[in-house]
N, C-alpha and C positions, 0 to 999 in steps of 0.2 A: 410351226404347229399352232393349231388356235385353243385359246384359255376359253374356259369359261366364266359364265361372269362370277362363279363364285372363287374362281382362281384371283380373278383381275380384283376383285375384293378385298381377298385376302395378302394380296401382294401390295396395294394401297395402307390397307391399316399397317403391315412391317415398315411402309416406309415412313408412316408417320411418328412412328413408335419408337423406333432403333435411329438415329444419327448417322446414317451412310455414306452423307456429304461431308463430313468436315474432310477437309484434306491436312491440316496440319496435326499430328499427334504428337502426344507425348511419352512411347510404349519406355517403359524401363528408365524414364527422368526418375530421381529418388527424392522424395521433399524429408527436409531435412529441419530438425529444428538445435538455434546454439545461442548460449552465451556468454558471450565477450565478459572474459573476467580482470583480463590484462589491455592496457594501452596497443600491445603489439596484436594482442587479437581482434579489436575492436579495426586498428587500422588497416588489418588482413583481407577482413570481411569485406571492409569499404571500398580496398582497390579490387575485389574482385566485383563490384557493380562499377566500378569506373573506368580499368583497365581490360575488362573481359577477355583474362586468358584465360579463362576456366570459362564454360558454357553456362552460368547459372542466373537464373531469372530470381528476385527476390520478393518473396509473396510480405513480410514484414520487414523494412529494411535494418539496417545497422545503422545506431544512429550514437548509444552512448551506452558505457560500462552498466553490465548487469540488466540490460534488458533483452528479451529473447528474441531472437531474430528468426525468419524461417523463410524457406529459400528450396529451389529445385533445380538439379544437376544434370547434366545432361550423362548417359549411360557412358558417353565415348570420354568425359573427363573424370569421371569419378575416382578413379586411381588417383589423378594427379589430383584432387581435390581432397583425399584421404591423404596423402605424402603433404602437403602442405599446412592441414590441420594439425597435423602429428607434429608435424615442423614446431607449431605456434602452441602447443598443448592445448590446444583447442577439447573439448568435449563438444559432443553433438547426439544429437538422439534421431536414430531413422522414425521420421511420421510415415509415410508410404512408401514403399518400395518402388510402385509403379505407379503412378502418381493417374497414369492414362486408365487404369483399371477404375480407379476413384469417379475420371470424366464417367466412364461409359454406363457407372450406375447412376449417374444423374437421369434417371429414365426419363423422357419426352413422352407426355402422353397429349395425343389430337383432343380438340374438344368441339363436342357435337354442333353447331350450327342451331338457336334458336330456340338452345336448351341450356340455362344458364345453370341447371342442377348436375350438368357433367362436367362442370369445372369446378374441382377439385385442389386444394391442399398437398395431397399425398404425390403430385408428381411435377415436374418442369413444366414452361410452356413455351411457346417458341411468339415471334413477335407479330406475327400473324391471329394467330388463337384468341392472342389477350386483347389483339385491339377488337378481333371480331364477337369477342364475352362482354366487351365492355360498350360495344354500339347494343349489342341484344340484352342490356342491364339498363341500357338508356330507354328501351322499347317498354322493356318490362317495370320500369318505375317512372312514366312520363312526368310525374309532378313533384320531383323530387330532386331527380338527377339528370343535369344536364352534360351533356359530351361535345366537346368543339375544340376544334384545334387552334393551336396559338400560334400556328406556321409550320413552316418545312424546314429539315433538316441540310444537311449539304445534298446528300443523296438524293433528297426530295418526297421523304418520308415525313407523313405528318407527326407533328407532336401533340399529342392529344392530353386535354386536361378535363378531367372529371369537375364540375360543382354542384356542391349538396347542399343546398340551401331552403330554407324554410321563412314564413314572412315574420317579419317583427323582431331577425337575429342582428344585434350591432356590433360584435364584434364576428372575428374572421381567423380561420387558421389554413394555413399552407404546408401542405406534404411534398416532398419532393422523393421521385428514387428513381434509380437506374441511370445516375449522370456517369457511371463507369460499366463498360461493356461485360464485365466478368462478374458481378456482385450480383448472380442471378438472385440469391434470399431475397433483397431487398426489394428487387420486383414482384417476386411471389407475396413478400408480407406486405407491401403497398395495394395489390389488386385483394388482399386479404380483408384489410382494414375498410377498402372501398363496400366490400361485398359486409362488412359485419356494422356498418355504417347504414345502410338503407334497408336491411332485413327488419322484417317486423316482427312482435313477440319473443325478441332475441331476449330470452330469459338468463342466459347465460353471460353473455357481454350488457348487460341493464343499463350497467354505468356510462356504457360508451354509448349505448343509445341514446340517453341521455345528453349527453354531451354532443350528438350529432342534434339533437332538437338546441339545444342552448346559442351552438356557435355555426356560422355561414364555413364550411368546408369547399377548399380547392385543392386538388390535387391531380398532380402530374407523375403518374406510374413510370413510364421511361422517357426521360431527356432527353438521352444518348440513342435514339433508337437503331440508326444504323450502327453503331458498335454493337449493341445487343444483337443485331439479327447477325452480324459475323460472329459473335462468338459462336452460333448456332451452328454456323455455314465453313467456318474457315479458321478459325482460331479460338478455340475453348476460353483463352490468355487476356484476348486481345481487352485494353483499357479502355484506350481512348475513342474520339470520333473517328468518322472516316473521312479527308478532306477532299479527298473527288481529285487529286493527282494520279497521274498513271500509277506510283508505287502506293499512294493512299495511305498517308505517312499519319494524320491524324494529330488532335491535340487533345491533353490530358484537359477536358473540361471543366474539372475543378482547383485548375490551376489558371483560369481564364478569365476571371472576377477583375475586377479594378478594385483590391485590397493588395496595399503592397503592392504589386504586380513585380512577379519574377526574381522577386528577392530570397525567400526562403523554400528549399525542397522543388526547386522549379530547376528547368533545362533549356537551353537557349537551341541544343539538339532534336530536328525535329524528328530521330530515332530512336530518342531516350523516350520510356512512359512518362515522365512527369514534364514531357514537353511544352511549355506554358503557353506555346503559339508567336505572332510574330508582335503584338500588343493586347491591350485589356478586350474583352467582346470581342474579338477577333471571329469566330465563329455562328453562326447563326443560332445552334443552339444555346448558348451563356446568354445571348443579346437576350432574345424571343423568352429565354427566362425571366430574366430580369424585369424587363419591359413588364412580362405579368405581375408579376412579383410586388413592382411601381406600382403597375395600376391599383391597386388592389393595399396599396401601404394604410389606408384610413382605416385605425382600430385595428390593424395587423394585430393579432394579441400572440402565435404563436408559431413560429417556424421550425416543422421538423426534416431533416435529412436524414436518408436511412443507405446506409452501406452496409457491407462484409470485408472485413471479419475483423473482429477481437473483442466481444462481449464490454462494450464503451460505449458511456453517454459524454460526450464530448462538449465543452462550455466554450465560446468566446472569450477571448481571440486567438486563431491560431497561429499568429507569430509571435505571442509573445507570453515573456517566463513567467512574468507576475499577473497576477490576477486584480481584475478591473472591473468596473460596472458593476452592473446587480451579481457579478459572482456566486457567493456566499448564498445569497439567496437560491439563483438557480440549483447550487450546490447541494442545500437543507432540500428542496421539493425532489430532483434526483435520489438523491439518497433513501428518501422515500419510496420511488419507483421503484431501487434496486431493489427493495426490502420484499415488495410486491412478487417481481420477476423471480425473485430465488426460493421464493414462499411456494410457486409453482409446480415447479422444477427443478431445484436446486442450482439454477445457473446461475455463479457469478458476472455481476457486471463491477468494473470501475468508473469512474469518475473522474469530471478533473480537466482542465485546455490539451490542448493538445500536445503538448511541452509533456505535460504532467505524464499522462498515458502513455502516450507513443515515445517521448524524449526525442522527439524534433517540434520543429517551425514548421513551415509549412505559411505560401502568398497564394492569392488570387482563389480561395475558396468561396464557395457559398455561401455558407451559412455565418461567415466571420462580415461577406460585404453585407448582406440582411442586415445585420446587427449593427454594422457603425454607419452605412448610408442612411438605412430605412425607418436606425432607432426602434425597433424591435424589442419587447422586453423580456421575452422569453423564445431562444434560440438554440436549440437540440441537434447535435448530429448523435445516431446511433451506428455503434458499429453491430451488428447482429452476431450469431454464433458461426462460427465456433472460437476455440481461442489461439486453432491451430493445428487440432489433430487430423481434419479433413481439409480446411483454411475455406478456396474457392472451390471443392469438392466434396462441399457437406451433401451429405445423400437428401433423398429423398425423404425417407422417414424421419428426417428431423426438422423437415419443414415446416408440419403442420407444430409440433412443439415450440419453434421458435416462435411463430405467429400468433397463439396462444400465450406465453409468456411477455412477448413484445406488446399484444394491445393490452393486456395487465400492467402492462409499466407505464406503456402513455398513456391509458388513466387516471395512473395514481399521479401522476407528475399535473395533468392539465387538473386534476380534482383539490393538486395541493396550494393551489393560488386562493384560495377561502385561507388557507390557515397564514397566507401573507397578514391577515390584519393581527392574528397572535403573535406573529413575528414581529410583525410594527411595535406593538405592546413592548415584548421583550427588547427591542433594539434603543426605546423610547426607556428604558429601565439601564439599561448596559449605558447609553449615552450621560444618563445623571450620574450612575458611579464613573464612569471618564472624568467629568469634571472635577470629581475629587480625587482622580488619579492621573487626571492629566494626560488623558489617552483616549485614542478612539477606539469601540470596539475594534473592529474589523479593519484597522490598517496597521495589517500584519508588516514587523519590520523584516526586510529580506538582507542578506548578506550578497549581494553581489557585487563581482569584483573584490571580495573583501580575503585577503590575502593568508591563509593559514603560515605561519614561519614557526623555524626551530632557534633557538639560540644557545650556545655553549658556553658560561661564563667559565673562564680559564684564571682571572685575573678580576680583585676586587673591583674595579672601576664598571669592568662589563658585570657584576653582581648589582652594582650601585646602578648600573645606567637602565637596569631592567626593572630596577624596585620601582623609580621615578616615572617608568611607564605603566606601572598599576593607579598612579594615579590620576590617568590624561584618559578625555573618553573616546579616543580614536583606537583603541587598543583595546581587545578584551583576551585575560589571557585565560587558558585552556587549564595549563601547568604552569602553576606558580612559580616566580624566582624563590631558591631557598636559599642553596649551597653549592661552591665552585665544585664545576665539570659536572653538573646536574640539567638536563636539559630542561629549556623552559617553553613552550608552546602557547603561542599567541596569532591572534586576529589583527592585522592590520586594515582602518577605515581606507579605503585608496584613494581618498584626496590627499592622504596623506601617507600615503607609502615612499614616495619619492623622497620624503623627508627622513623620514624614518631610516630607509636602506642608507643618503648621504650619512647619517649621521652613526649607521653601524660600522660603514667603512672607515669614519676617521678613528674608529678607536680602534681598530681592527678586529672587530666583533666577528665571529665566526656564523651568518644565518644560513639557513638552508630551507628553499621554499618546499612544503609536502602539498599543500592545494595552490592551487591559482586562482579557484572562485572556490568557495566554501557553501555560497547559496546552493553551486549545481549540486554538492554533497547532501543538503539537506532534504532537495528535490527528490532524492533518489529512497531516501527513505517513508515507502511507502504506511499510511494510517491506515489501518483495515476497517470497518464499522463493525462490529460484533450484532448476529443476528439473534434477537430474542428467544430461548429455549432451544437454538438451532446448537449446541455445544460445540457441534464440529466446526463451527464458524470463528471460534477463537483459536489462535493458533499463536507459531510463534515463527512464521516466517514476516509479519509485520508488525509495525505498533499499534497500539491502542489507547482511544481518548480514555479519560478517566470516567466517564458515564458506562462506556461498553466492559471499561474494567470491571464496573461495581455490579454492574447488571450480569457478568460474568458469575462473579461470586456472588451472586443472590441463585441464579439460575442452578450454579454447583450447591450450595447449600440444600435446594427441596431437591434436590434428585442423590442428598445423602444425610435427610432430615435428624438422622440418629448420631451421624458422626462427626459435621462439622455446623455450626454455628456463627452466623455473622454477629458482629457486635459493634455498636456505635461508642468509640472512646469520647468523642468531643467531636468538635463545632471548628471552622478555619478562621478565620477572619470575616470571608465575603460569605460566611454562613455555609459551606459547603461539611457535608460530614467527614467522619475521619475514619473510616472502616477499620475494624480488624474481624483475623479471622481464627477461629480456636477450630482444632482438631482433635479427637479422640479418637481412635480406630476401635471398633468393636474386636473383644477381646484383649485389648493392651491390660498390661499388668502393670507395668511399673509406673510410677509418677511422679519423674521429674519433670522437667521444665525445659523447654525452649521458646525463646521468641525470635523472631525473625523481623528483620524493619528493611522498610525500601522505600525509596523515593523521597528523600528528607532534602534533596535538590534537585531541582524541578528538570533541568535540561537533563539529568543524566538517564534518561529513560530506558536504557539496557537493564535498568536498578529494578521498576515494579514488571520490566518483560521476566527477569531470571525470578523475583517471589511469587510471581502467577502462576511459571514451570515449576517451581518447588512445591505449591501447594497441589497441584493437578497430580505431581510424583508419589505424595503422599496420601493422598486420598484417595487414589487408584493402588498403591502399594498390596496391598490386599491381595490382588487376583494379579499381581507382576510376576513375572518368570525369576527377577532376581533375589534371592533369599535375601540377599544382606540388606539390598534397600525397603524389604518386608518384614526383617528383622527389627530396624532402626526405627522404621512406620510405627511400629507396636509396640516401641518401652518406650514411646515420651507421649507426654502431652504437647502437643503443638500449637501455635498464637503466633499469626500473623499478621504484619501492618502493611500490607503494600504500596500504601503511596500515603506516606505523612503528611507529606506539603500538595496539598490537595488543590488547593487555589494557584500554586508556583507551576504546578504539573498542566494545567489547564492552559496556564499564560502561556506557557511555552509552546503550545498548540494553536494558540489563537493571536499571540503579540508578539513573542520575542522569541525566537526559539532558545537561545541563549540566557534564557534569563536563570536562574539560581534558586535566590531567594522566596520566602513568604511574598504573599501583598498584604501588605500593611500601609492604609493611608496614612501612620504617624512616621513611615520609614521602615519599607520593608529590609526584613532581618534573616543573617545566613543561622536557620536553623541549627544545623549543624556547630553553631557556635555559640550558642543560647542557652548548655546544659552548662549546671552550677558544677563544673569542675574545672579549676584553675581559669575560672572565667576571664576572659578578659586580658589575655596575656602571652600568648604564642600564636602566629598564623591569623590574627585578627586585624579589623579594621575598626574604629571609636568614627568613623566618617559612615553616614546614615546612604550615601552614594556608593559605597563600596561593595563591591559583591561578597565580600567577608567579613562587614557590618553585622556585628555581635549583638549590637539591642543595648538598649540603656541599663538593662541588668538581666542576670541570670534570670531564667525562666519566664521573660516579660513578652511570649507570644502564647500564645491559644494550643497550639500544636505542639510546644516541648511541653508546658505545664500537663496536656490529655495526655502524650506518652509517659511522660515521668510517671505521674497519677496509674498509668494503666500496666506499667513494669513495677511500680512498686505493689501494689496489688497480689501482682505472679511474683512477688520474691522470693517466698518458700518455697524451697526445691527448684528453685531457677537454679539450672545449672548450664545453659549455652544460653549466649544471647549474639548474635549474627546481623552483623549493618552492609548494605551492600550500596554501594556505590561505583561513580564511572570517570577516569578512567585510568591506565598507569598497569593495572596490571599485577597489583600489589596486597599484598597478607598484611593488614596493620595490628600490632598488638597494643594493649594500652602499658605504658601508659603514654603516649602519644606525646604529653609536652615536657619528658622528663628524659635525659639522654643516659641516666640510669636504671638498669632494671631490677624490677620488686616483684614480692609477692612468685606467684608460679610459672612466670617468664619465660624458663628455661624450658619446664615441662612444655608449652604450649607452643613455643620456637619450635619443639621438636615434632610436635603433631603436624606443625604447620609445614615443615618439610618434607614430612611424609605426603600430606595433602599438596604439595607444590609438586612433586613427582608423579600423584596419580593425575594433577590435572594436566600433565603435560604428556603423560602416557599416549589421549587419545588425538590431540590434535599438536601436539608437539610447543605449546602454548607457554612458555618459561612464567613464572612470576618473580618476584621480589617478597623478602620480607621488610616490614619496618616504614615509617615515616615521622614526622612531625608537626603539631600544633596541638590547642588547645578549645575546652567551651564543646566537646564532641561528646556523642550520647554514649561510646561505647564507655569511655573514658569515665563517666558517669556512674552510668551502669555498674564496671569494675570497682567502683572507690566506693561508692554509695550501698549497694547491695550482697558485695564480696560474692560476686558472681563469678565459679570456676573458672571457665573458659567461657570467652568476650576475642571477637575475629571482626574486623572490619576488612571487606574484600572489594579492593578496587577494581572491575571487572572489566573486557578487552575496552580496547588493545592497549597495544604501547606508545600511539600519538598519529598513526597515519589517518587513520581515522578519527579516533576522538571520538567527540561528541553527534560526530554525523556515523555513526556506526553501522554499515547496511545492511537490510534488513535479511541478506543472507548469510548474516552471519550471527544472528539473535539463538538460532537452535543451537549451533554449535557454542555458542557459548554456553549457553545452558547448560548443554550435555558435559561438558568437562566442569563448570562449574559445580554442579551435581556430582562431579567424582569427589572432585575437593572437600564437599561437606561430608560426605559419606565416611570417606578417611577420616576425619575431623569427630565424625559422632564415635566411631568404632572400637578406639581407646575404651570408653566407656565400659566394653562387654567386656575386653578383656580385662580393665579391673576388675570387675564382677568374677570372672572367669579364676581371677588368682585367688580370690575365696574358697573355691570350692577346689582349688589342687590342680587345676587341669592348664596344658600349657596352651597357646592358641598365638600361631606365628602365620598365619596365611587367612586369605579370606575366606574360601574353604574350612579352616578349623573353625572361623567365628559360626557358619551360617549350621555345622555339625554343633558346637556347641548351644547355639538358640534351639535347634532342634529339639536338644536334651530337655533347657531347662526353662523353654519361655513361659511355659505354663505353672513353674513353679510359682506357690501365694509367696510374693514377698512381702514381707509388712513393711510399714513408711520406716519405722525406727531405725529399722538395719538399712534400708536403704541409705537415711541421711548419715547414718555410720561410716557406711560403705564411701558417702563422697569426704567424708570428713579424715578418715584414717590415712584411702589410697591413694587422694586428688589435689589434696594443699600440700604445698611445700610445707 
């Protein structure tokens, strides 16, 4: 039968439109996303991308403990892929069911021939479209933009490079996208950035205009061209090149660099994706990059690579753990983009090499050989959106968002090299105190290789042989030697570990390794950057510098002007402020006192995560579903210090992550051992190198003189005062250097076992009561002030962790930590509660009884009655 042409028409534009031709699908694969929390799960994962008995492709691999992985199943193994995860207690979360349904809304739309205003944002392109938008871009801006290929692919498809150049520009920036056949975004937001790069009166993108008049622009949209047009035709999946073999086996092209070559995340398989080929440039297209790349190195000022997926800006080099070169700087002008990008859209990005992010290596990339051949001084890969809920099947509608957000971030980044010269300033400022501290800013000490151990003294000799290692500096310990069958948790340097284990054997020292590298522990605990006014941007699934801390609690302060109050105690040493924070909840009656302190040692950063969730608890209590924690909100006055040692908290961010102490250029001092109680005489060190270095006298730093000064102040009707520290796991009561007890002891033993019971309720979390030493603020506090109840809590865990505590497990800490105080505050009502007749045995009776009487006027009199009658022994 014959069509007419409006048939034949209409049967042209479906085929343009709808994907007809792929022949390999993926109908009912399930993508899947998990994280390895265990050794056995991580290694689970791993044999199933190396052994392949189970059918699964892996869109983010498994590379190390607690990072998410995500991955797609084939329909016929998903049983056996469920039985195996079950096996491993694996958790997993389904992203798509049908992973094929996600391809087929990548909608494909034709683009009109000689009409550059029908190509669009809002939809895919196939690799014909784009090269034929981008010859009629070249027609349409003849003095601007130039188009010409840099050679042939294997297949013998041209690679085509855009350059947008203007007269009298001396420096130069290079884009690159589509060196992986499936990362369609990054083709879309490369032909994006071309098209918002030559538009005129772009009032909306100004700055990047700008910046297209400033710098000589070249850019190459697809690399990989023949893998891009098979994803279109033949495999939605497909990575790599095509290498023109009858099976057309292909090489991961960004594993084909002469960096490293074949060393990390590389496959000598030429079946596996990360197939690195059969040497360096092996391929035409890495060579023909390159080659441009070279030519073009004079004034290079910027190179960016753009892939999918996992919202990352990616820094040199990516084989390696420690960071190098301009780093830190790229790091500061990043961080700055992110700020941009999430200001738009709310999309998170991270930061950081590729160790950092990802938690692998990774040879023979691009954007790492730019950087160490061609000496580059600013070298970006972007990973784009998403972060895994569609991965390589982000639809459509969130193309143009991405694009949008992405040229917002590469402006702020190529716009933040002006504020290099305030950096210089600063860095010219940071170097003169070096010399009086004998340190370079920016070279951070790492632990690796550095050996976490336990040790069990059974017998004086191993008591003794562990005290002699407090004073050697290959050795940092975690948990001090005290007293026999006490466990002791220490660092060993590994030049010298060999010596060390010889010499626990001949006493027959009982060690047991918990880490084998301690740096990878500290890697894993991710820094979040807190976004200005953005609240929801603090959290407490990571940590946080001390700026984003403070800027936290300025930001909660005007958004609760009436009830809490920031306050400056004092000054540090290097001049940094000492925050505190007071509470008052609209409507509180009673007024007593608590204060709360955190962060008095700089490494134990669990300390000011748990008083930032304390304060957030109570200053939201108000509109909280729990009575008893809005009961407790409302009869005190609240003052909190979250990070005392303000300068120690910083070092350990920027120099040592281990470090403890003050900075003190006369001999930095263990705070915590600097308060005038039994100074000087338990648990201390009189050696100015000791990490429990007391100070040449009580109160001789800046930070206990502000806090003492700012506790004694709040001494009337103090009646809690709460130290929190890490790690052990432990209730301390004071008085810490005396091994008999005084004063209300007994009472407070008893509160605190109650509190040890509800903290163990939620996560089954055991504590300890009890420790010893001396020079401590609680301990202070207690003798000084005769303050009722005085609670120092050593917070998780019990040594596997330590000081490298991950950062998923900051909430759950929190949250049973928050039990414990709660039980701890609750005594309180119910002595109130025996004044008035009424008995109160569950927490239920407390939140009935506040009901009754919170509104009662209590006058101060009876109150201070009331603690003096029911509360001292």
């Amino acid at each position: 039968m014959r069509m007419n042409a409006k048939t034949v028409a209409f049967i042209v534009i479906l085929l343009y439109n709808v994907r007809i031709c792929q022949s390999k699908k993926y109908n009912n694969f399930t993508l899947f996303s998990a994280v390895p929390k265990e050794p056995d799960q991580l290694k689970f994962l791993q044999n199933l991308s190396k052994q392949k008995y189970i059918n699964v492709m892996f869109w983010k691999k498994p590379s190390v403990l607690y990072e998410e992985v995500h991955f797609i199943v084939s329909p016929s193994d998903i049983e056996l892929f469920l039985e195996r995860a079950s096996h491993f207690r694996l958790k997993f979360e389904v992203r798509q069911k049908n992973i094929e349904r996600a391809f087929e809304a990548q909608t494909i739309k034709k683009y009109s021939r000689l009409n550059t205003a029908t190509y669009t944002w809002s939809y895919y392109h196939n690799l014909d479209d784009i090269y034929q938008w981008l010859q009629d871009m070249a027609l349409q801006y003849p003095n601007t933009l130039d188009l010409s290929s840099i050679g042939k692919s294997v297949e013998g498809r041209d690679i085509y490079a855009v350059s947008i150049k203007r007269p009298g520009n001396k420096f130069k920036v290079i884009v690159e996208g589509g060196i992986h056949g499936d990362e369609w975004i990054a083709v879309e937001f490369v032909t994006y950035l071309i098209n918002e790069l030559v538009g005129r009166n772009n009032s909306r993108n100004w700055r990047l205009h700008d910046l297209a008049k400033k710098y000589d622009w070249y850019i190459i949209p697809i690399v990989n061209p023949d893998g891009y047009f098979y994803t279109h035709t033949t495999d939605r999946l497909w990575r790599k090149n095509r290498r023109g073999t009858a099976n057309a086996i292909g090489v991961d092209l960004n594993r084909n660099f002469d960096y490293n070559f074949g060393k990390f995340d590389t496959s000598e398989d030429p079946k596996d994706e990360n197939y690195c080929g059969p040497r360096p440039f092996s391929e035409p297209e890495s060579r023909l990059l390159a080659d441009f790349i070279t030519e073009r190195k004079q004034n290079l000022r910027f190179y960016f690579s753009f892939h999918a997926y996992g919202q990352k800006f990616i820094i040199p080099f990516s084989d390696r753990i420690n960071h190098i070169d301009n780093y830190n700087e790229m790091e500061n002008f990043g961080k700055q983009a992110i700020l941009n990008i999430y200001n738009l859209y709310g999309t998170k990005y991270g930061i950081g090499t590729t160790y950092d992010t990802l938690g692998l290596r990774i040879s023979g990339n691009s954007a790492s050989w730019v950087k160490k051949t061609l000496g580059v001084r600013y070298v970006f890969t972007f990973l784009l959106r998403d972060n895994g809920h569609y991965g390589f099947a982000l639809p459509p509608s969130q193309i143009m968002p991405t694009c949008e957000e992405t040229v917002s971030g590469l402006t702020e980044l190529m716009l933040a090299k002006p504020r290099k010269i305030r950096l210089n300033l600063f860095n010219k400022a940071q170097k003169l105190t070096s010399k009086i501290h004998s340190i370079n800013f920016y070279d951070c000490k790492k632990y690796y290789n550095y050996t976490l151990f336990r040790g069990i003294p059974v017998e004086n000799v191993h008591l003794e042989f562990f005290k002699n290692l407090t004073t050697v500096d290959y050795v940092n310990f975690w948990r001090s030697p005290g007293q026999l069958f006490k466990p002791a948790d220490f660092i060993v340097d590994p030049e010298y570990k060999e010596k060390f284990q010889k010499d626990a054997d001949n006493l027959g020292l009982y060690i047991t390794t918990i880490k084998e590298d301690v740096q990878q522990a500290f890697d894993k605990q991710t820094v979040k950057t807190y976004i200005r006014r953005q609240m929801e941007s603090f959290d407490w699934n990571s940590y946080f510098r001390l700026d984003d801390i403070y800027q936290w609690l300025r930001d909660m302060a005007k958004n609760f002007p009436e009830e809490m109050e920031i306050i400056s105690i004092g000054t540090t040493h290097e001049r940094r402020e000492i925050l505190a924070v007071k509470i008052l909840l609209k409507h509180s009656t009673i007024r007593s006192k608590v204060i709360v302190e955190g962060g008095i040692h700089a490494r134990e950063w669990i300390s000011p995560a748990f008083v930032t969730y304390f304060i957030n608890k109570i200053i939201h209590a108000p509109v909280s579903n729990d009575p008893i924690l809005k009961n407790i909100a409302l009869t005190y006055e609240w003052y909190f210090v979250p990070v005392l040692n303000a300068d120690g908290y910083e070092y350990s961010h920027t120099h040592d992550r281990l470090w403890r102490k003050n900075r003190n250029a006369r001999g930095s001092v263990d705070l915590n051992r600097n308060f005038d109680h039994a100074f000087g005489t338990v648990g201390v060190s009189s050696a100015p190198n000791s990490p429990t270095f007391c100070g040449p006298k009580a109160f001789s730093e800046l930070e206990t003189q502000a806090m003492a000064d700012f506790i004694q102040s709040k001494g009337l009707h103090l009646e809690y005062y709460f130290s929190f520290h890490s790690y052990g796991q432990y209730m301390i009561l004071p008085y810490a250097n005396l091994k008999t007890h005084s004063e209300n002891y007994g009472e407070v033993y008893k509160m605190c076992l109650e509190a040890k019971s509800k903290i163990a309720r939620r996560f089954n979390i055991k504590y300890t009561i009890g420790y010893l030493t001396s020079g401590v603020s609680s301990c202070w506090v207690k003798s000084k002030l005769r303050v009722p109840y005085v609670v120092t809590f050593e917070l998780r865990d019990s040594g596997n962790d330590g000081f490298a505590l991950h950062p998923s497990k900051i909430l759950p800490t929190c949250q049973e930590t928050m039990d414990g105080i709660i039980s701890l505050l609750t005594p309180r009502t119910t002595a109130y509660a025996k004044l008035h007749g009424e008995h109160i045995d569950s927490d239920a009776a407390v939140s009935q009884f506040f009901n009754r009487h919170l509104l009662d006027k209590i006058v101060l009199g009876f109150n201070v009655l009331l603690f003096i009658t029911v509360r001292f022994d």
